[in-house]
MARPA-967928 format. One record per residue (C-alpha): residue number from 1; residue in three letters; x, y, z. Coordinates in nm, 3 decimals. Layout:
% MARPA-967928
+------+------+---------+---------+---------+
! resi ! resn !       x !       y !       z !
+------+------+---------+---------+---------+
!  NUM !  ALA !       X !       Y !       Z !
...
+------+------+---------+---------+---------+
***
This chain:
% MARPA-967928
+------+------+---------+---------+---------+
! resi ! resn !       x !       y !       z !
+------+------+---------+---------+---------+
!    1 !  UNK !  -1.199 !   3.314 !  -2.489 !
!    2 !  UNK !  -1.089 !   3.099 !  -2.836 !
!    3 !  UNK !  -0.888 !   2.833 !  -2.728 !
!    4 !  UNK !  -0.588 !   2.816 !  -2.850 !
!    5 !  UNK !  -0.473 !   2.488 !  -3.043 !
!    6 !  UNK !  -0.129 !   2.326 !  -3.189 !
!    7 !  UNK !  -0.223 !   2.491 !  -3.520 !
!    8 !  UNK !  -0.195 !   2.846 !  -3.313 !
!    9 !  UNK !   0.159 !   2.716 !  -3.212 !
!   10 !  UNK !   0.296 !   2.590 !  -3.538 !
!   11 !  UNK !   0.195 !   2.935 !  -3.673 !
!   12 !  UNK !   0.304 !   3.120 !  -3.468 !
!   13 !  UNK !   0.646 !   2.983 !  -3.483 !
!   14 !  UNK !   0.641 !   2.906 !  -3.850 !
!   15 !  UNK !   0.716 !   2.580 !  -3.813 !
!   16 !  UNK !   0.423 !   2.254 !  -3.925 !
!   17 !  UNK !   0.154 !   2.047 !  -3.675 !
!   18 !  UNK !   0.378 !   1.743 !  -3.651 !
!   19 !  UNK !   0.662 !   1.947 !  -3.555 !
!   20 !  UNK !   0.530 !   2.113 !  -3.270 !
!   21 !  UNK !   0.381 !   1.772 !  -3.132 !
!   22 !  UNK !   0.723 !   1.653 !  -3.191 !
!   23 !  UNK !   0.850 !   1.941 !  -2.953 !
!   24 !  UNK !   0.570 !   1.815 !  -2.710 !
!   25 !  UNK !   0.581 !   1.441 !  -2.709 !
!   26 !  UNK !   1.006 !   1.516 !  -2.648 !
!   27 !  UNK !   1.145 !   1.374 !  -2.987 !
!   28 !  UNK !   1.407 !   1.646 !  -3.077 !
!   29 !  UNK !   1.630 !   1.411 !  -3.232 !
!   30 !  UNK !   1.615 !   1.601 !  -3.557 !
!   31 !  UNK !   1.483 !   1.905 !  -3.425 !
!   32 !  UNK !   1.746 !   2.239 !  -3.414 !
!   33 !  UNK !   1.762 !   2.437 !  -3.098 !
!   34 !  UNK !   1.602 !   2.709 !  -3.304 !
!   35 !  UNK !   1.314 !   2.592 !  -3.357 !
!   36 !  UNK !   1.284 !   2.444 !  -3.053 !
!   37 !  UNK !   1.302 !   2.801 !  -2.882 !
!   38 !  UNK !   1.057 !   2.932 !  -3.122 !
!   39 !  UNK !   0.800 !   2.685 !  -3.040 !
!   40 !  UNK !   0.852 !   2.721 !  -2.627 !
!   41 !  UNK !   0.795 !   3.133 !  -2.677 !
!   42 !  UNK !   0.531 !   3.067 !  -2.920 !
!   43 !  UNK !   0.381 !   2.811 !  -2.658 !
!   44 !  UNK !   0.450 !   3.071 !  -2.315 !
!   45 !  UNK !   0.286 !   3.399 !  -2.555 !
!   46 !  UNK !  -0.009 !   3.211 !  -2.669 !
!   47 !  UNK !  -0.084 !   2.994 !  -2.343 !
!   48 !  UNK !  -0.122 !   2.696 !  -2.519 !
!   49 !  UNK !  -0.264 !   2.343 !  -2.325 !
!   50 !  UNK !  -0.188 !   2.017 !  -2.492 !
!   51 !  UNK !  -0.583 !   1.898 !  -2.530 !
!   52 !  UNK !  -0.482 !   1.578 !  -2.232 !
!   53 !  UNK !  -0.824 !   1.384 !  -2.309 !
!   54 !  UNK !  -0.747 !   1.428 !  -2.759 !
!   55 !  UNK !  -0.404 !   1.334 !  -2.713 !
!   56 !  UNK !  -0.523 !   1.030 !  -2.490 !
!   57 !  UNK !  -0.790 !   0.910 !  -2.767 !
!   58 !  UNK !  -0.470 !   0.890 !  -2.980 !
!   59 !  UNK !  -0.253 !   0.720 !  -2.827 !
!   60 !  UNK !  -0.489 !   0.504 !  -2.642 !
!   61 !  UNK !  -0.389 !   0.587 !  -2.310 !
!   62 !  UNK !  -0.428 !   0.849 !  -2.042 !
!   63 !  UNK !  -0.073 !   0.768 !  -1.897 !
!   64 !  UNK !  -0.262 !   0.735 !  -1.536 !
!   65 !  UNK !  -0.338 !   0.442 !  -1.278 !
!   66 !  UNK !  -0.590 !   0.434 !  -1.031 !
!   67 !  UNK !  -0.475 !   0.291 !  -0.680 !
!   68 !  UNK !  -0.729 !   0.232 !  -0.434 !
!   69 !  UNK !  -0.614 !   0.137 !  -0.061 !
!   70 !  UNK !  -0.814 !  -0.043 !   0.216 !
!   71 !  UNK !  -0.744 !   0.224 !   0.474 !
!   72 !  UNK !  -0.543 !   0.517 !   0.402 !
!   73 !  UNK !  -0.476 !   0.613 !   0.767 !
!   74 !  UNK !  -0.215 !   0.291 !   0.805 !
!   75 !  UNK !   0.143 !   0.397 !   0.768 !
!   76 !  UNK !   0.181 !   0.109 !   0.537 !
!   77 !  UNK !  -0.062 !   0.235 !   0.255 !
!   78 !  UNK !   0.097 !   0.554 !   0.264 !
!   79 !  UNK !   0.446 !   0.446 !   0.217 !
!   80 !  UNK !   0.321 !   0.249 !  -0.070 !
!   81 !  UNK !   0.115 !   0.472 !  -0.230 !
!   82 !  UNK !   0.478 !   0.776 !  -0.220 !
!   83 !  UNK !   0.651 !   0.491 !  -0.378 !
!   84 !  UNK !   0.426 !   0.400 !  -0.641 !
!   85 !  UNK !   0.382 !   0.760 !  -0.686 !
!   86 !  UNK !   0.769 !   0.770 !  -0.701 !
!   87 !  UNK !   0.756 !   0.475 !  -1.012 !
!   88 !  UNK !   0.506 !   0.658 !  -1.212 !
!   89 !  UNK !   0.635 !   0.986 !  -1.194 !
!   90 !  UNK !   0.999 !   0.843 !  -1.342 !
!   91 !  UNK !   0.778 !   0.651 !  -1.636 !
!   92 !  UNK !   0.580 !   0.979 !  -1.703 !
!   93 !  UNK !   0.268 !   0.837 !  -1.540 !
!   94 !  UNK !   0.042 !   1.024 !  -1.309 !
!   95 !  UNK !  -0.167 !   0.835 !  -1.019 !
!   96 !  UNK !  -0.506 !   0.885 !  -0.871 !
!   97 !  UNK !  -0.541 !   0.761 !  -0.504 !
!   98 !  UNK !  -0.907 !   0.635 !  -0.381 !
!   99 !  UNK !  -0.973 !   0.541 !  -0.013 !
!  100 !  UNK !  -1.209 !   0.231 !  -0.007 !
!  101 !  UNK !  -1.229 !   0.219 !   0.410 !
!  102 !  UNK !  -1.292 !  -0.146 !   0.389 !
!  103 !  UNK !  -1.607 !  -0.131 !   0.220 !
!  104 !  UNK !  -1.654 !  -0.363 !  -0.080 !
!  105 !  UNK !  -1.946 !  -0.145 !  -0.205 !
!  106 !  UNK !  -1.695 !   0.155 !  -0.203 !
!  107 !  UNK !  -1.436 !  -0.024 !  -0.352 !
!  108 !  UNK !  -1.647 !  -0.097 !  -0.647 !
!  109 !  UNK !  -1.803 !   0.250 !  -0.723 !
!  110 !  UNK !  -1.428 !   0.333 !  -0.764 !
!  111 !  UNK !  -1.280 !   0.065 !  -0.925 !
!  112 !  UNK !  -1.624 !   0.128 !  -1.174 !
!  113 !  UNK !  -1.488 !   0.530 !  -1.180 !
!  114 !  UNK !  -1.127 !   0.490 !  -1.261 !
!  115 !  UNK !  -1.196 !   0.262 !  -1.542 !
!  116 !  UNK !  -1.442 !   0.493 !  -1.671 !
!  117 !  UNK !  -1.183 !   0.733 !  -1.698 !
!  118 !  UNK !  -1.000 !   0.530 !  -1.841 !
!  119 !  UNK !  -0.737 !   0.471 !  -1.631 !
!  120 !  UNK !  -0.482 !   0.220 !  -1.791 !
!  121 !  UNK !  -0.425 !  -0.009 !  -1.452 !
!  122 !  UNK !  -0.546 !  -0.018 !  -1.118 !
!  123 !  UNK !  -0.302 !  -0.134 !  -0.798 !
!  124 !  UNK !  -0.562 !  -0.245 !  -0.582 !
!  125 !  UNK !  -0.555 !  -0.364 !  -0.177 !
!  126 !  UNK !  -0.820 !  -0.539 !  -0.190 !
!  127 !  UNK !  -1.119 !  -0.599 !   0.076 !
!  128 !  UNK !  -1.171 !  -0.929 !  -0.109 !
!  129 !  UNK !  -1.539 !  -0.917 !  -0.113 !
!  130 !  UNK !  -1.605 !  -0.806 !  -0.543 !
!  131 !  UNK !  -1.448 !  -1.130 !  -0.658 !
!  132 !  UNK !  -1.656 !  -1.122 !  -0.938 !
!  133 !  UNK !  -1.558 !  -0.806 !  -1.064 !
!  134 !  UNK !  -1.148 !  -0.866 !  -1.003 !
!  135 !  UNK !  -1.220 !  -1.178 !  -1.215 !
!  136 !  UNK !  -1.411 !  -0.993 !  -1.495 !
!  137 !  UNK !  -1.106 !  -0.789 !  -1.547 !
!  138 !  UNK !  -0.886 !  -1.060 !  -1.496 !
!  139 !  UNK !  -1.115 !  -1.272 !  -1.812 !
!  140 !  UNK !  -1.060 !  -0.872 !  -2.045 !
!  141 !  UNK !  -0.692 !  -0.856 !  -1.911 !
!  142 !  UNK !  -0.734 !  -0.562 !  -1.797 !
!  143 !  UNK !  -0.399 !  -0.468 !  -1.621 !
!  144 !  UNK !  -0.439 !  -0.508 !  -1.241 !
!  145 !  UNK !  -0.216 !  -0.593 !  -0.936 !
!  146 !  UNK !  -0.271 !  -0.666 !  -0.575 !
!  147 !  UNK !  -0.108 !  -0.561 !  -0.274 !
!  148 !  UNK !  -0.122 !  -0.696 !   0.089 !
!  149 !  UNK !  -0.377 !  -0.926 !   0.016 !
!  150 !  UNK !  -0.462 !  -1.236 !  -0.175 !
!  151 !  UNK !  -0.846 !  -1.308 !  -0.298 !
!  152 !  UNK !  -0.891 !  -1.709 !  -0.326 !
!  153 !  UNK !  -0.981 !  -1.777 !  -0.724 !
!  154 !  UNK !  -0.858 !  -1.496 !  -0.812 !
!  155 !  UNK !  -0.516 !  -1.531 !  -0.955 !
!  156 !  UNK !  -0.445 !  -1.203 !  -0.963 !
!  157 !  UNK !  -0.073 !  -1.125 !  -0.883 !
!  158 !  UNK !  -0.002 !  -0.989 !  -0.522 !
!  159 !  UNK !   0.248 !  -0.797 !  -0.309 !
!  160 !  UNK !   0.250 !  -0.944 !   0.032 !
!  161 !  UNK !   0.459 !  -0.927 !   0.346 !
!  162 !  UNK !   0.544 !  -1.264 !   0.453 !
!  163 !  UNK !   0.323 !  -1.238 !   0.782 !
!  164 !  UNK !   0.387 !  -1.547 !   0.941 !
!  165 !  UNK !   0.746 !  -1.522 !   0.961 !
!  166 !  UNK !   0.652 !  -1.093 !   1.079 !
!  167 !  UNK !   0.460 !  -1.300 !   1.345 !
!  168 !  UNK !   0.689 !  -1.501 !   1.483 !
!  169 !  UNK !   0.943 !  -1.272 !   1.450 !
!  170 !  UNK !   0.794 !  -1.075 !   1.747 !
!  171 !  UNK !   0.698 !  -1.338 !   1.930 !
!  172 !  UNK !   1.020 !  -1.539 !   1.961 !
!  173 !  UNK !   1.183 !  -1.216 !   2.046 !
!  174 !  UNK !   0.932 !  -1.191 !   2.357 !
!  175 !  UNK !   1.004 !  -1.572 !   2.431 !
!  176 !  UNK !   1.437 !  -1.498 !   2.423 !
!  177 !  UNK !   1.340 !  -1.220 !   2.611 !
!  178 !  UNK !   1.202 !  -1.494 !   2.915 !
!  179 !  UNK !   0.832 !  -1.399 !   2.836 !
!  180 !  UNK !   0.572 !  -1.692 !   2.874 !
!  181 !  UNK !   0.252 !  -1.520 !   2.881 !
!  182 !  UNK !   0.219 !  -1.354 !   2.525 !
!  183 !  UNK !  -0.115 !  -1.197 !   2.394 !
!  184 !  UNK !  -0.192 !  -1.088 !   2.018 !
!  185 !  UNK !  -0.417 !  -0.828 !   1.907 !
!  186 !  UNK !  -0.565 !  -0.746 !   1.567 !
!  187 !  UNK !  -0.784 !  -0.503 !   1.441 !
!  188 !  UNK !  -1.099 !  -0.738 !   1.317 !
!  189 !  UNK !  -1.140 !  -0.671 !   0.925 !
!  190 !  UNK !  -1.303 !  -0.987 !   0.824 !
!  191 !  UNK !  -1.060 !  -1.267 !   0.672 !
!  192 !  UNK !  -0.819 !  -1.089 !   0.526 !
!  193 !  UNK !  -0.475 !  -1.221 !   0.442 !
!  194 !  UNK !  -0.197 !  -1.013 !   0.653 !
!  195 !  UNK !  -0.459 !  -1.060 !   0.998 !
!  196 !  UNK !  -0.487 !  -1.473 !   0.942 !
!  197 !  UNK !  -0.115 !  -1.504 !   0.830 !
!  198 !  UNK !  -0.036 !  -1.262 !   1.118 !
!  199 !  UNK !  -0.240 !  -1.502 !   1.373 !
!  200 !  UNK !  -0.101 !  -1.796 !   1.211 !
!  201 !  UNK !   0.246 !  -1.673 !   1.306 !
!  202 !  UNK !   0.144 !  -1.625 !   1.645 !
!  203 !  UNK !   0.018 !  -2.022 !   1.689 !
!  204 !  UNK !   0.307 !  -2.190 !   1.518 !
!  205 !  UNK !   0.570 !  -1.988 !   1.712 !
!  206 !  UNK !   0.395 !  -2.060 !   2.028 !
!  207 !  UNK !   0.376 !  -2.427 !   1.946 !
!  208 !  UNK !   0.739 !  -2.441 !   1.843 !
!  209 !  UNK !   0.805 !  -2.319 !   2.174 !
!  210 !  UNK !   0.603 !  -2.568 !   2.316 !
!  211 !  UNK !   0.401 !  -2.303 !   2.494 !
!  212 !  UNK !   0.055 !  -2.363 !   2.566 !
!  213 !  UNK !  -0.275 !  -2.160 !   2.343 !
!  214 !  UNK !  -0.464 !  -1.942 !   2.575 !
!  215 !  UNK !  -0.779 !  -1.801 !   2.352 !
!  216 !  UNK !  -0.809 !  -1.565 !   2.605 !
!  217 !  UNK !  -0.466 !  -1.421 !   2.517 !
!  218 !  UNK !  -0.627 !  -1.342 !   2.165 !
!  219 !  UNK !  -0.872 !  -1.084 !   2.034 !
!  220 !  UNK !  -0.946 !  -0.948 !   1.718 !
!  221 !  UNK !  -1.154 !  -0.634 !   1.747 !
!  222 !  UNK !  -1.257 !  -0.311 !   1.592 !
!  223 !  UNK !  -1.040 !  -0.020 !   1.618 !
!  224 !  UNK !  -1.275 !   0.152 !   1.840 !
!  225 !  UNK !  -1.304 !  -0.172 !   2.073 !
!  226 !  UNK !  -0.936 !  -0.220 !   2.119 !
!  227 !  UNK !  -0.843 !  -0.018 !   2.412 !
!  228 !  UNK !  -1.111 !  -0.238 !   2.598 !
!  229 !  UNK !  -1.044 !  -0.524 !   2.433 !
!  230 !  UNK !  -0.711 !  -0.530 !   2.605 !
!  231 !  UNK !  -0.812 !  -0.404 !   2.955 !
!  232 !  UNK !  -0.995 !  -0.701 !   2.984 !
!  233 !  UNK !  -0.731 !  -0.923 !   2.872 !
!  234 !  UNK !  -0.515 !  -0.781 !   3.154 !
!  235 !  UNK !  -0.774 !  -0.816 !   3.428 !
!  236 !  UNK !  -0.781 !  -1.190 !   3.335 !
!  237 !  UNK !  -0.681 !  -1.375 !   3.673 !
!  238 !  UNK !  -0.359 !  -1.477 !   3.499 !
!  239 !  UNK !  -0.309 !  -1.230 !   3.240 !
!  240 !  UNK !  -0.052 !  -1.178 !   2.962 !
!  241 !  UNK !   0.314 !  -0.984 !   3.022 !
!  242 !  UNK !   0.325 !  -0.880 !   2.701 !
!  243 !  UNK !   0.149 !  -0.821 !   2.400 !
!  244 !  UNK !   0.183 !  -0.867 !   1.980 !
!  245 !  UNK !   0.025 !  -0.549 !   1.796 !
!  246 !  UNK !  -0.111 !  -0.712 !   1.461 !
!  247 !  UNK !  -0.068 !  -0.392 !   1.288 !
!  248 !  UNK !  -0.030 !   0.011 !   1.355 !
!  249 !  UNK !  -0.359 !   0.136 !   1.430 !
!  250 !  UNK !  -0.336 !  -0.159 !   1.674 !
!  251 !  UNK !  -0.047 !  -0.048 !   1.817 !
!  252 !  UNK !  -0.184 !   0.298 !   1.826 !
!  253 !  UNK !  -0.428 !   0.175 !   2.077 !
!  254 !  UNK !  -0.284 !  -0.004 !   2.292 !
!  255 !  UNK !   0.018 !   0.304 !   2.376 !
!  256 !  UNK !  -0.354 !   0.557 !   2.441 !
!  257 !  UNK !  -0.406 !   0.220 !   2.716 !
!  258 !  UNK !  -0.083 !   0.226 !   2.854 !
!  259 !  UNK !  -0.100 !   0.602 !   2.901 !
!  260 !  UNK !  -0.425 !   0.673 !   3.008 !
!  261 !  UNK !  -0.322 !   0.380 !   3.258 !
!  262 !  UNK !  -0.013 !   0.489 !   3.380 !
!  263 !  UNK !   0.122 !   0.151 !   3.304 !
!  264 !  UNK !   0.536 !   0.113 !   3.230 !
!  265 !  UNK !   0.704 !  -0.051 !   2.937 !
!  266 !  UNK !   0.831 !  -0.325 !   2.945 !
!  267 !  UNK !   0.773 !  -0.320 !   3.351 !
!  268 !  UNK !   0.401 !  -0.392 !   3.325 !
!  269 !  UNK !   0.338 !  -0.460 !   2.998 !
!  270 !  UNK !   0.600 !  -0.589 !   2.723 !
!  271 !  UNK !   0.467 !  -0.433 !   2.336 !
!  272 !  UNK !   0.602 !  -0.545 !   2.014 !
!  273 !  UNK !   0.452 !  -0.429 !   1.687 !
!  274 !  UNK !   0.425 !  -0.494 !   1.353 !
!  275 !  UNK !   0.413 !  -0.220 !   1.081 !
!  276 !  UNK !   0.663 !   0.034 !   1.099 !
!  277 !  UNK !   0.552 !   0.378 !   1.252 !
!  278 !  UNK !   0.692 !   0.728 !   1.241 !
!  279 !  UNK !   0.732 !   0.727 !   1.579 !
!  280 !  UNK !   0.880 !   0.419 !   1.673 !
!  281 !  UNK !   1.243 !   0.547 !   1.772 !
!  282 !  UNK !   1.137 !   0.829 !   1.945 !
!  283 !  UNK !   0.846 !   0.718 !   2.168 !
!  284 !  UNK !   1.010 !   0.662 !   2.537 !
!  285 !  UNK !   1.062 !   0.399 !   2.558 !
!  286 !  UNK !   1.188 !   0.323 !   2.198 !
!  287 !  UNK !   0.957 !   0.067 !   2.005 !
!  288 !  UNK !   1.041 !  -0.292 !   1.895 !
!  289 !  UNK !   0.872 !  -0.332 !   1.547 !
!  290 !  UNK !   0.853 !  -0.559 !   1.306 !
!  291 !  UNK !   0.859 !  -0.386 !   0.988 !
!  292 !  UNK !   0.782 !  -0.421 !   0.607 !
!  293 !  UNK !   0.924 !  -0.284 !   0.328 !
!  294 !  UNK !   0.647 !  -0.104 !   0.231 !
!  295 !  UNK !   0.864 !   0.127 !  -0.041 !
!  296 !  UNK !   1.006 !  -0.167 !  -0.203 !
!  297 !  UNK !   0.634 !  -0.367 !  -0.203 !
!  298 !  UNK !   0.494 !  -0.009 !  -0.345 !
!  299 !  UNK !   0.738 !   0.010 !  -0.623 !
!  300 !  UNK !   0.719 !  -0.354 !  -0.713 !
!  301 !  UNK !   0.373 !  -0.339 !  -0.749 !
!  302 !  UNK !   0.372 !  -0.019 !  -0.941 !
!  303 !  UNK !   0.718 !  -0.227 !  -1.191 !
!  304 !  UNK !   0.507 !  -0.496 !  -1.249 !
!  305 !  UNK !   0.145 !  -0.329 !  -1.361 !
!  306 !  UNK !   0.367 !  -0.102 !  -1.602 !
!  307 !  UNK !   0.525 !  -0.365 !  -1.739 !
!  308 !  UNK !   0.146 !  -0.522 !  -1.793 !
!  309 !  UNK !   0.054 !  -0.189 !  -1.968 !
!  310 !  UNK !   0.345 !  -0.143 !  -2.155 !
!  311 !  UNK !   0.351 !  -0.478 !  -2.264 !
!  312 !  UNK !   0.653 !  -0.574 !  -2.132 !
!  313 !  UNK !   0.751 !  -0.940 !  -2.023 !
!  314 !  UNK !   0.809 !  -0.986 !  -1.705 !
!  315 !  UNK !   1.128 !  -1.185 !  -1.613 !
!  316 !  UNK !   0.894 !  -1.391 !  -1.436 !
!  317 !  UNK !   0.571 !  -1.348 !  -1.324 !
!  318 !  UNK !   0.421 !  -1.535 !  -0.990 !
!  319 !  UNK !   0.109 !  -1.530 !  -0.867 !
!  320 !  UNK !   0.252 !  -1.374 !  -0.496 !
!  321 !  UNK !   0.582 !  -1.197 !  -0.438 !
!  322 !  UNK !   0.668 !  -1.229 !  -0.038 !
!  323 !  UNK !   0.889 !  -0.982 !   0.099 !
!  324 !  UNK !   1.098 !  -1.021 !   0.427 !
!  325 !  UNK !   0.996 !  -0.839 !   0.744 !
!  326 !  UNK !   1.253 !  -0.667 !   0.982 !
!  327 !  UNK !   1.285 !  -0.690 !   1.314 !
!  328 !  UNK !   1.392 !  -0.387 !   1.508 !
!  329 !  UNK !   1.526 !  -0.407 !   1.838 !
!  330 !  UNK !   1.410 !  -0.102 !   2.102 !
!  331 !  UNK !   1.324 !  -0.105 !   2.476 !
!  332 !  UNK !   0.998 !  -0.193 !   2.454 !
!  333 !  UNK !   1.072 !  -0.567 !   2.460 !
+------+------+---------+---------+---------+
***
């Protein structure tokens, strides 16, 4: 079958080239509704197109950003990935979403594939581990922005929670609440920024309190490892009354515990988490979270790399924009 090109169009509507790629880049400012009607039936009869990869050689840009997340199954990457979606879509960008599980050699294969298709930006979580390659397109200025995680010497800019404060959010709510005996758990993912911040929040707010460090009271584990990760922690001779979920897939974890243990909460076991999840409100009992506002990080991140793209100056640019966590208030503590 011929394919049929912008020539076909303007022909068949008797109207010239440039006006029918007028009609499609949307500049009808001297354009009569006329013609305009005789280029959109000329356009529906013919089947026309637009050639996407030509009209991107033109205009030197494909109008599309890669973002790769860490680990798409976390509530938080979602959210931010619907509202950078959200950003593009209003600018007349499109996104493509890559899953990099935590695996630096993953994350480069893709970062390597979207800018050989010439993506014009990449939002990137990073697993911090291709430093060499986030600098290399720092030193072409290549657009690029961070989320949820900082890379040291790379001063790349980055969206990030302020997880200390998340921290000890939760755990001064367990200490008003009269518990002494407070346990943290994190899912183990190297040093990343949100788990050492998160774990630094932890220490000062217990020292604040002038409550003493148990290392016992604190693991950092693989997802898989969690669930007996924390049954040891509560068959400690003096074991914690509650516990600090670093994140959601934590918290995941430690509710399959509780169940599968018949334990009740807060009774037996006080839980605070932080990351929002879905079913926070509705889980009996009701879940204290801390959250993060994972739409606004998502659509900051997504402002500031089309401003980079487009060339447009930032009011002011830092190297790390902290956003305030939440704390919501359920039964659960």
């Amino acid at each position: 079958m011929k394919t049929v090109t912008m020539a076909d169009v303007a022909q068949h509507a008797k109207v010239s080239k440039s006006t029918v790629s007028q009609y499609l880049n949307k500049r009808f400012d001297y354009m009569g509704e006329d013609t305009k009607k005789r280029i959109e039936a000329a356009i529906n009869e013919l089947g026309y197109r637009p050639n996407i990869v030509a009209r991107s050689l033109k205009q030197k840009s494909t109008t599309t950003i890669g973002v790769i997340v860490a680990n798409i199954l976390h509530s938080f990457s979602t959210q931010v990935i619907r509202a950078i979606e959200d950003m593009c879509h209003d600018s007349d960008f499109h996104t493509i979403v890559c899953n990099a599980d935590d695996d630096p050699i993953k994350e480069r294969k893709y970062i390597e594939m979207l800018r050989a298709k010439q993506v014009d930006g990449i939002i990137l979580l990073p697993t911090g581990d291709n430093a060499d390659l986030y600098n290399e397109m720092l030193k072409e200025k290549y657009p690029i922005v961070f989320v949820d995680r900082t890379v040291p010497d790379v001063p790349i800019p980055s969206m990030l929670l302020d997880n200390e404060k998340a921290a000890g959010l939760g755990v001064q709510h367990f200490i008003e609440n009269g518990y002494r005996k407070i346990g943290i758990i994190t899912n183990v993912i190297r040093n990343v920024t949100p788990r050492m911040e998160r774990l630094n929040g932890y220490i000062k707010t217990l020292e604040l309190n002038g409550l003493p460090l148990r290392k016992d009271y604190i693991k950092s584990l693989e997802v898989s490892k969690i669930k007996k990760g924390l049954k040891e922690m509560l068959e400690l001779a003096d074991p914690p009354k509650a516990i600090l979920a670093g994140n959601d897939l934590t918290l995941i974890e430690i509710l399959k515990y509780v169940k599968e243990n018949n334990l009740k909460v807060p009774e037996d076991l006080a839980i605070i988490g932080i990351d929002d999840v879905s079913f926070a409100s509705f889980y009996e009992p009701g879940l204290t979270i801390v959250a993060q506002p994972a739409f606004e990080i998502g659509k900051k991140a997504a402002e500031l790399l089309l401003n980079k793209i487009q060339k447009k100056a930032a009011a002011e640019e830092k190297l790390v924009y902290r956003f305030e966590p939440k704390l919501i208030v359920r039964e659960s503590c």
